[in-house]
C-alpha positions in Angstrom: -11.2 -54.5 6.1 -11.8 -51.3 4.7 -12.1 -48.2 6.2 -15.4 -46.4 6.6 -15.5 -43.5 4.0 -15.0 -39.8 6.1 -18.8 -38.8 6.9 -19.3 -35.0 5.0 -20.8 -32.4 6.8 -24.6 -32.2 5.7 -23.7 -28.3 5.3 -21.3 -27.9 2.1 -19.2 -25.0 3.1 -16.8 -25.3 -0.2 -20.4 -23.9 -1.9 -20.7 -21.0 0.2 -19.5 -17.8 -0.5 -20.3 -13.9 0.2 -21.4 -12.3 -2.7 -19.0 -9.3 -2.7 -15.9 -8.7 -1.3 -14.5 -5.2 0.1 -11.1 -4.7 0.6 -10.4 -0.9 2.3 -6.9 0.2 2.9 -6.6 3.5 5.2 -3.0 5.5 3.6 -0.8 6.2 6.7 -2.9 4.7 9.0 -1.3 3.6 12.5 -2.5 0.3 14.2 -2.6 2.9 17.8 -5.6 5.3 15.9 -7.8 2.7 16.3 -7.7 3.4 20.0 -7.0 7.2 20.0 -10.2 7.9 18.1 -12.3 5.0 19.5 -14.2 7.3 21.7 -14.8 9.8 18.8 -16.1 7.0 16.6 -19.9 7.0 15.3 -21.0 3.3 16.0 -21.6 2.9 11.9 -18.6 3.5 11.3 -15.2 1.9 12.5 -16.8 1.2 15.8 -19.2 -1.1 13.7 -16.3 -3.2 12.5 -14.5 -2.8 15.5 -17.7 -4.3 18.0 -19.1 -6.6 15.5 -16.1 -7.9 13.6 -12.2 -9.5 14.3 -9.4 -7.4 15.4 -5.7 -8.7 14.6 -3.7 -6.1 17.0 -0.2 -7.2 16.3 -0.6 -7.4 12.0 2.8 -6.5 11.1 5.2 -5.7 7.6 7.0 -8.1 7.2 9.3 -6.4 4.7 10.8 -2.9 4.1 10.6 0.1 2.8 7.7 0.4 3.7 5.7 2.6 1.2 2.4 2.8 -0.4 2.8 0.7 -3.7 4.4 -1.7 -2.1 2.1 -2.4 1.1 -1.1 -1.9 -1.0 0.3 -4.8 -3.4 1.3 -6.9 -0.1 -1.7 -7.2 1.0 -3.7 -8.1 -2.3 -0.8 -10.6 -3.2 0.2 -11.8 0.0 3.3 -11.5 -0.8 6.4 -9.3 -1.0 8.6 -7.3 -3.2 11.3 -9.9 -3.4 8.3 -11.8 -5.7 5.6 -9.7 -6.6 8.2 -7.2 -8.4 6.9 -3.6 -6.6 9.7 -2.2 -5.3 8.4 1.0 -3.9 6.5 4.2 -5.6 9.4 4.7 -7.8 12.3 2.4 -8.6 14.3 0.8 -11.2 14.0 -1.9 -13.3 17.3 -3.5 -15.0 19.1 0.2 -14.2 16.1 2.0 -15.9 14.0 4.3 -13.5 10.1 3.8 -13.9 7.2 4.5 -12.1 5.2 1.7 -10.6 2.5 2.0 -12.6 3.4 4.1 -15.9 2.8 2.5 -19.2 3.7 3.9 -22.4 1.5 1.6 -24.3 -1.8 2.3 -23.0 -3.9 5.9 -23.1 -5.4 7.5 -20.6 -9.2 7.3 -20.5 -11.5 10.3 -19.2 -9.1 12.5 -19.5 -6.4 13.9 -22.0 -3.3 13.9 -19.1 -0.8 11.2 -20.0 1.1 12.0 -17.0 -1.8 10.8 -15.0 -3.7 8.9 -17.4 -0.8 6.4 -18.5 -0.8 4.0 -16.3 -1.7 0.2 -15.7 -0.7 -3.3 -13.3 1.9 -4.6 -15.9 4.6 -4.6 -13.3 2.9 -6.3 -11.0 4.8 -10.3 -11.0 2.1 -12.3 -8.9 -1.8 -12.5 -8.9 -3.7 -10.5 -6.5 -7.2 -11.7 -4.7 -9.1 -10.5 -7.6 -7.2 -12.5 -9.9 -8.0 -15.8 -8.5 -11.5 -15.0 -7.8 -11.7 -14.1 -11.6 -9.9 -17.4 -12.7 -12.2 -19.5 -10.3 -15.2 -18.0 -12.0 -14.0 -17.9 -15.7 -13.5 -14.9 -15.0 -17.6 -13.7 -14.0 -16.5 -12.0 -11.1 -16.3 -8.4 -11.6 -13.3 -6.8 -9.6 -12.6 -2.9 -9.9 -10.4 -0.6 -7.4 -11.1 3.4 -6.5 -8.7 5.4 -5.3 -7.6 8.8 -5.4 -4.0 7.5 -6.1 -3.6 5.7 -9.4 -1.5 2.9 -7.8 -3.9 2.8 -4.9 -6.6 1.8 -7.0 -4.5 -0.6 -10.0 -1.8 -2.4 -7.1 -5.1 -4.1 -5.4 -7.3 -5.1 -8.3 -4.8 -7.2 -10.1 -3.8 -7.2 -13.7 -6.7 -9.4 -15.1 -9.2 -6.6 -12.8 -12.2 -5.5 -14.6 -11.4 -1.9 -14.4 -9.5 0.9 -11.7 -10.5 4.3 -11.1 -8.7 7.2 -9.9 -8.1 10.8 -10.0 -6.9 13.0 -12.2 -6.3 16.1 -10.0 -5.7 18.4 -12.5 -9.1 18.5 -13.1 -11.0 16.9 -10.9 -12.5 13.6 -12.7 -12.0 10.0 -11.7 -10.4 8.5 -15.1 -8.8 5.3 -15.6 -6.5 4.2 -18.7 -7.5 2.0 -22.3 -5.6 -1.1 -20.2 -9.0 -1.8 -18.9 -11.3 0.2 -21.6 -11.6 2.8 -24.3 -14.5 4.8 -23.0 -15.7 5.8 -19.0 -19.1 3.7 -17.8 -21.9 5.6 -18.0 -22.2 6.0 -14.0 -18.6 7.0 -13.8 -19.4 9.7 -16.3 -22.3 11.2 -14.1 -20.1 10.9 -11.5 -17.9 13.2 -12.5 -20.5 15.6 -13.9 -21.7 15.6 -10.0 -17.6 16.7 -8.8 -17.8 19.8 -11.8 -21.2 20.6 -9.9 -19.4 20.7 -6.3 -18.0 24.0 -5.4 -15.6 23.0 -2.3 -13.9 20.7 -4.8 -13.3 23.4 -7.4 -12.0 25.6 -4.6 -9.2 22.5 -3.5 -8.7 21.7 -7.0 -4.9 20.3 -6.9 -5.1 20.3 -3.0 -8.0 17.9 -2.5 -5.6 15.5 -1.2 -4.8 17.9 1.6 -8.7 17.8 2.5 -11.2 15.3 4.2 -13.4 15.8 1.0 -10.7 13.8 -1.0 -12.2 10.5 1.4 -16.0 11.7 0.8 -15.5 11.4 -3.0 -13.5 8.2 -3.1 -16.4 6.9 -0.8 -18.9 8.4 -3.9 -16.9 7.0 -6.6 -16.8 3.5 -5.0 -20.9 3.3 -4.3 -21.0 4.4 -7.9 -19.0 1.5 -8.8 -21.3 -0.4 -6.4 -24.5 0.0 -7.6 -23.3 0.9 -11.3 -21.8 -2.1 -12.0 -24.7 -4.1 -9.6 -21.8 -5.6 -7.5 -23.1 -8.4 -5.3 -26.0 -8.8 -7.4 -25.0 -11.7 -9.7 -24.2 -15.4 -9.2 -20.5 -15.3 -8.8 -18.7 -13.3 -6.0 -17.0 -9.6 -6.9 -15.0 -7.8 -5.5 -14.1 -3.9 -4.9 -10.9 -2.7 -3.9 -11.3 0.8 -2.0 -8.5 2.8 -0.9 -8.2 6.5 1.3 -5.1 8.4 0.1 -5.9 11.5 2.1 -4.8 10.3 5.2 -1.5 9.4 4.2 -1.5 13.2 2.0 -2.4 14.8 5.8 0.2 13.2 7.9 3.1 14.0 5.2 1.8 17.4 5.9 0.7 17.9 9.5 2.0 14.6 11.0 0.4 12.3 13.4 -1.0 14.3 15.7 -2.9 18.1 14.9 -6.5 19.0 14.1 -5.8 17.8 10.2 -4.9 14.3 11.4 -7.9 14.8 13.7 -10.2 16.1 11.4 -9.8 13.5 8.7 -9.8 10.3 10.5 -13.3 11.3 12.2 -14.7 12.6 8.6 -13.5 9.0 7.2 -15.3 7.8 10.0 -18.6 8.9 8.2 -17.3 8.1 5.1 -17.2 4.4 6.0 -20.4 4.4 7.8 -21.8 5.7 4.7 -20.3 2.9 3.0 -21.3 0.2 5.1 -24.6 1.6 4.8 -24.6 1.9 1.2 -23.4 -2.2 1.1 -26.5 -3.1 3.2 -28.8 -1.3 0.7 -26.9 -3.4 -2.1 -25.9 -6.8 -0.9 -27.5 -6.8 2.6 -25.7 -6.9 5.5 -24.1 -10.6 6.1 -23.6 -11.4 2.9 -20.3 -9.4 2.6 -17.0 -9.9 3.7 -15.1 -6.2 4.4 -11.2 -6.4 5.6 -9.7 -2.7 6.3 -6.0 -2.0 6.7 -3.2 0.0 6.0 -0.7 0.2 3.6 1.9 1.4 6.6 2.4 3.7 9.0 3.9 6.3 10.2 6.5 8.1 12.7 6.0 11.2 14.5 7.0 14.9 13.4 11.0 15.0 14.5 10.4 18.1 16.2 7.4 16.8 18.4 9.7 14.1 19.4 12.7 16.6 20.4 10.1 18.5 22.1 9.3 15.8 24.4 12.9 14.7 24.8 12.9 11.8 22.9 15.0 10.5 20.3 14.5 11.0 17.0 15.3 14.0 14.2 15.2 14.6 10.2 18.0 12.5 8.0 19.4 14.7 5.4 19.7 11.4 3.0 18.6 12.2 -0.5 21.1 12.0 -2.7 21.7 16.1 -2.9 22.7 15.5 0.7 23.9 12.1 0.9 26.0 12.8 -1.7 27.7 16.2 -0.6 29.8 14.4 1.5 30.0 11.1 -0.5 31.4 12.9 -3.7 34.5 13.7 -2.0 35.1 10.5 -0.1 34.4 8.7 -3.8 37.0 10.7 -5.3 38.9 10.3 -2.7 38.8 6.1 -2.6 37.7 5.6 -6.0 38.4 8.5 -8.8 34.7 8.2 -9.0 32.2 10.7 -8.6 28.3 10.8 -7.9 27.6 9.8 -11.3 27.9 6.1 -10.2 24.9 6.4 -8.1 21.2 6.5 -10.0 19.0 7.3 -6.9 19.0 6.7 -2.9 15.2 6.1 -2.5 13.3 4.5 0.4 16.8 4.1 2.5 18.0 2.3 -0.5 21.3 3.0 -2.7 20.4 2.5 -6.9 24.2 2.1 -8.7 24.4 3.2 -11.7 25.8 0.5 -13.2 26.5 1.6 -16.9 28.3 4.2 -15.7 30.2 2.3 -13.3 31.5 0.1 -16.2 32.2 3.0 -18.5 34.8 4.2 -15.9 36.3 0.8 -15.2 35.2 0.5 -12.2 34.6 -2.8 -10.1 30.8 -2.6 -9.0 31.7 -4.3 -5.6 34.4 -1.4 -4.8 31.9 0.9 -5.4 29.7 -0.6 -3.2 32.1 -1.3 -0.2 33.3 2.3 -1.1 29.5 3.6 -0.4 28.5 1.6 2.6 32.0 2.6 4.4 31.0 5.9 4.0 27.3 5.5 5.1 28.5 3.8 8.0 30.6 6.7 9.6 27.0 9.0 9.1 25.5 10.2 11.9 22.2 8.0 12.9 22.9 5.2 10.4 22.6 2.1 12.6 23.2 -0.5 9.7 24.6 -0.6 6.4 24.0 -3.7 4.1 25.0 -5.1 0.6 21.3 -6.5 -0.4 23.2 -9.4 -2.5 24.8 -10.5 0.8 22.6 -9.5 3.7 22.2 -13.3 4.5 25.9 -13.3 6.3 25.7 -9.9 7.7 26.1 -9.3 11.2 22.7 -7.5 11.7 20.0 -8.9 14.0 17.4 -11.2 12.3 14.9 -9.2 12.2 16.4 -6.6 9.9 17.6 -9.2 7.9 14.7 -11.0 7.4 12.4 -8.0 6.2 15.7 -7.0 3.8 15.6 -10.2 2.1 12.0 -10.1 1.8 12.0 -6.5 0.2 14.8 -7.5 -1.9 14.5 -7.9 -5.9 17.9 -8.5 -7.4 16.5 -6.4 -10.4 15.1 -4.0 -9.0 15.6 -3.1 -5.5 18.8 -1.9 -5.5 22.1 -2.2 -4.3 22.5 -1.1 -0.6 20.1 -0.9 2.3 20.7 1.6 5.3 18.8 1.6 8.3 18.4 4.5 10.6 18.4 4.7 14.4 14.9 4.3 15.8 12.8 8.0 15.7 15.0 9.3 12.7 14.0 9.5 8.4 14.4 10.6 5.5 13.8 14.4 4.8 13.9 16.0 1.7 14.5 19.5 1.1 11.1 19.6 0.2 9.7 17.5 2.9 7.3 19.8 5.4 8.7 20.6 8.7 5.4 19.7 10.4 4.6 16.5 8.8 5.9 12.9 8.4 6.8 10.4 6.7 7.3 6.4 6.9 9.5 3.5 5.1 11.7 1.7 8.0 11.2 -1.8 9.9 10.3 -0.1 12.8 6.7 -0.7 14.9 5.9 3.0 13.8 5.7 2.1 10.5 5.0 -1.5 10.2 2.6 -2.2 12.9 -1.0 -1.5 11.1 -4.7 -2.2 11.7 -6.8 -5.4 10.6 -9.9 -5.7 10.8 -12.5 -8.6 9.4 -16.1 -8.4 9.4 -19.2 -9.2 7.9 -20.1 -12.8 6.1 -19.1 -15.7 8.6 -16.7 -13.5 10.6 -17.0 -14.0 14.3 -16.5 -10.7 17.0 -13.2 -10.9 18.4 -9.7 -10.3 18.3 -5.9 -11.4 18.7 -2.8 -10.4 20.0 -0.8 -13.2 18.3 1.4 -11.6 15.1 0.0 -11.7 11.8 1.8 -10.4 8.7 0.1 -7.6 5.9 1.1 -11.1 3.2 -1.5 -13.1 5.8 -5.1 -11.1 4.3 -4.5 -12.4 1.0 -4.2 -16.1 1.7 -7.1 -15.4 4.5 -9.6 -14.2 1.9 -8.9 -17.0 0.1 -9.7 -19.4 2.1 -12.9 -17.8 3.0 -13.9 -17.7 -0.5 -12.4 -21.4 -0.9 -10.2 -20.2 -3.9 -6.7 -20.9 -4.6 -3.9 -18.7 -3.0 -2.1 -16.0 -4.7 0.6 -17.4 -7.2 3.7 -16.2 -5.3 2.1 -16.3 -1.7 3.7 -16.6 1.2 1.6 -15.5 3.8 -0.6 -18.0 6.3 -4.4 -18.0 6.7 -5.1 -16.9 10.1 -6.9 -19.5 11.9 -8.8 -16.6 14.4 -10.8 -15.7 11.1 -11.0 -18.5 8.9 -13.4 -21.0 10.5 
């Protein structure tokens, strides 16, 4: 006898989809501001996706360092360094050092600064959300990012994106690069007409980051990408990728806490109300899907946490510092010097190793040389060969977000880890700020927030991962997962 056939809904949901999606990542922002501003929140604003949308209060990075190219492309690829190739702001590719985003073989657009027009997604490895929403509509859909960081703004859209925007601060104008076009949109070019016409911005000039305004133009830019490229309006989803960079510029200066870090998480707080409001004039409320998180977090000034007795200070661990102890010990051990060593970057150790073979050196002696020095530092709590972390005595946790952040080509060689409260400071670093880039909750533990088209109000406490949004969307959309995912939809918002 044969079995009845499965009875289909009489509501196909694999035919339903929200005509634009809004991705907004918040630079710097802790999980634990959602709660310390709540009170101060307008109700358009984060208190509107807060009260009418899904909360997932234990999302988590899954990986380390934890840095801004890195966490913006986690959460578009939904996956990690270890396979979508983004090793951190700056890193090095087969020994050569390279930006994340530079590329020689395009031209800046909008602008005639190579230094900050040169730049595109080739070394991105996977697919982003915008990538398989293009593929799944022949590519129809129309994806752009905005961002007053370049890498903000090319990271999220993807490599097949229809454009990225960001800012050129040395004077003043959103440009992008010829990867994605040979001329600005008209709307992008009255846009930046408008910024030559506003007096506070000529006043910042290279300092807007430093300012609130720096989050009322990106919102500007992004409506202009809105309605100038009628997002939402046609018969395929789009998407925009929106991120706020000042937040993250604030706290390296001023730190978690202060009337800066005050003072721009209430002015983005209009600036996403304003938003929001500019999406239901567009698409009409419902019939977008918004998710807003971070790209990390953050730890508190060193001195506010010796002030209160805790534990926690500034590690000397660039390589200028690092190394003035280092060089002798190598000398010492090895007959080497610091030129076996290209960087020490995001609590990671780059070899040099050309250098290492022109002075007939064994790469693993180097290596063991390096990590028994580190070892003896004060405040290192863990030392690791990232080609043999698997069998290292170090608890799982660190272990599993080093292998994760690992690329044998271009994460380099050796991984510290610092006791909890301490990191890296520069001799440039401000004395009143922050910074981020370790495993722990300070840094990994950022906001999610869902809301809009079929999201229900509500929230969990169950961990999620920054690699879970991407396979999440995607499911909502009922398009295929990024190529090199390895996050989980989260059953809370995918109904």
């Amino acid at each position: 006898m044969m079995c009845a056939a499965a009875q289909l809904p009489a509501h196909n949901e694999f035919g339903e989809r929200p005509k634009l999606v809004v991705g907004i990542v918040v630079d710097q922002m802790r999980w634990d501001y959602l709660s310390r501003y709540y009170d101060q929140f307008q109700d358009d604003g984060f208190r509107r996706l807060i009260d009418k949308g899904f909360s997932c209060n234990n999302c988590l990075i899954n990986y380390v360092p934890t840095v801004t190219a890195i966490g913006h492309t986690s959460a578009y690829t939904g996956t990690t360094p270890a396979f979508h190739g983004i090793c951190g702001n700056n890193f090095f590719i087969d020994g050569e050092p390279v930006y994340c985003c530079a590329d020689q073989t395009v031209e800046p657009v909008g602008t005639d600064n190579a230094k900050r027009g040169k730049m595109s997604p080739r070394n991105l490895l996977s697919t982003t959300i915008g990538d398989q929403l293009r593929m799944h509509t022949d590519f129809r859909s129309k994806v752009i990012g905005v961002s007053y960081k370049d890498r903000a703004a090319i990271l999220p859209a993807g490599r097949s994106s229809d454009a990225a925007f960001w800012l050129d601060i040395d004077n003043g104008q959103f440009i992008t690069s010829t990867y994605y076009m040979t001329e600005l949109p008209e709307w992008a070019k009255a846009y930046n007409r408008e910024l030559k016409k506003n007096k506070r911005m000529q006043e910042l000039g290279k300092r807007i980051g430093y300012d609130p305004l720096c989050g009322t133009i990106t919102t500007e830019m992004a409506i202009a990408a809105l309605q100038g490229e009628q997002l939402g309006k046609g018969d395929v989803t789009d998407m925009l990728c929106v991120s706020y960079s000042q937040t993250d510029v604030i706290g390296h200066e001023w730190g978690t806490r202060g009337e800066h870090t005050d003072g721009a998480y209430l002015q983005l707080d209009r600036d996403i109300a304003r938003l929001l409001k500019a999406l239901d004039d567009q698409v009409g409320e419902g019939n977008y899907l918004v998710f807003l998180t971070a790209d990390h977090g953050a730890a508190h000034n060193y001195q506010y946490m010796e002030d209160h007795k805790m534990n926690g200070g500034a590690w000397k661990g660039d390589i200028e510092m690092f190394g003035s102890g280092l060089e002798g010990y190598l000398k010492e051990t090895l007959g080497a010097d610091l030129s076996v060593i290209n960087s020490v970057n995001g609590y990671r150790v780059f070899l040099n190793k050309k250098r290492i073979a022109e002075l007939g050196l064994e790469g693993q002696k180097v290596k063991d040389a390096i990590i028994g020095y580190a070892r003896q530092m004060p405040h290192v709590q863990f030392v690791m060969d990232f080609e043999k972390v698997n069998t290292w005595s170090v608890p799982d946790i660190i272990r599993s977000r080093a292998l994760l952040g690992y690329h044998p080509r271009r994460s380099g060689d050796i991984l510290l880890v610092l006791e909890a409260g301490y990191y890296e400071f520069w001799s440039g670093s401000s004395k009143t700020g922050t910074t981020h880039g370790e495993w722990n909750p300070y840094d990994a533990h950022i906001p999610l927030l869902f809301y809009g088209w079929k999201v229900d109000h509500g929230s969990t406490s169950r961990e999620v991962h920054i690699t879970d949004i991407a396979p999440t969307v995607c499911q909502m959309l009922h398009i295929q997962q990024t190529n090199a995912c390895i996050g989980e939809a989260i059953p809370e918002v995918v109904r």
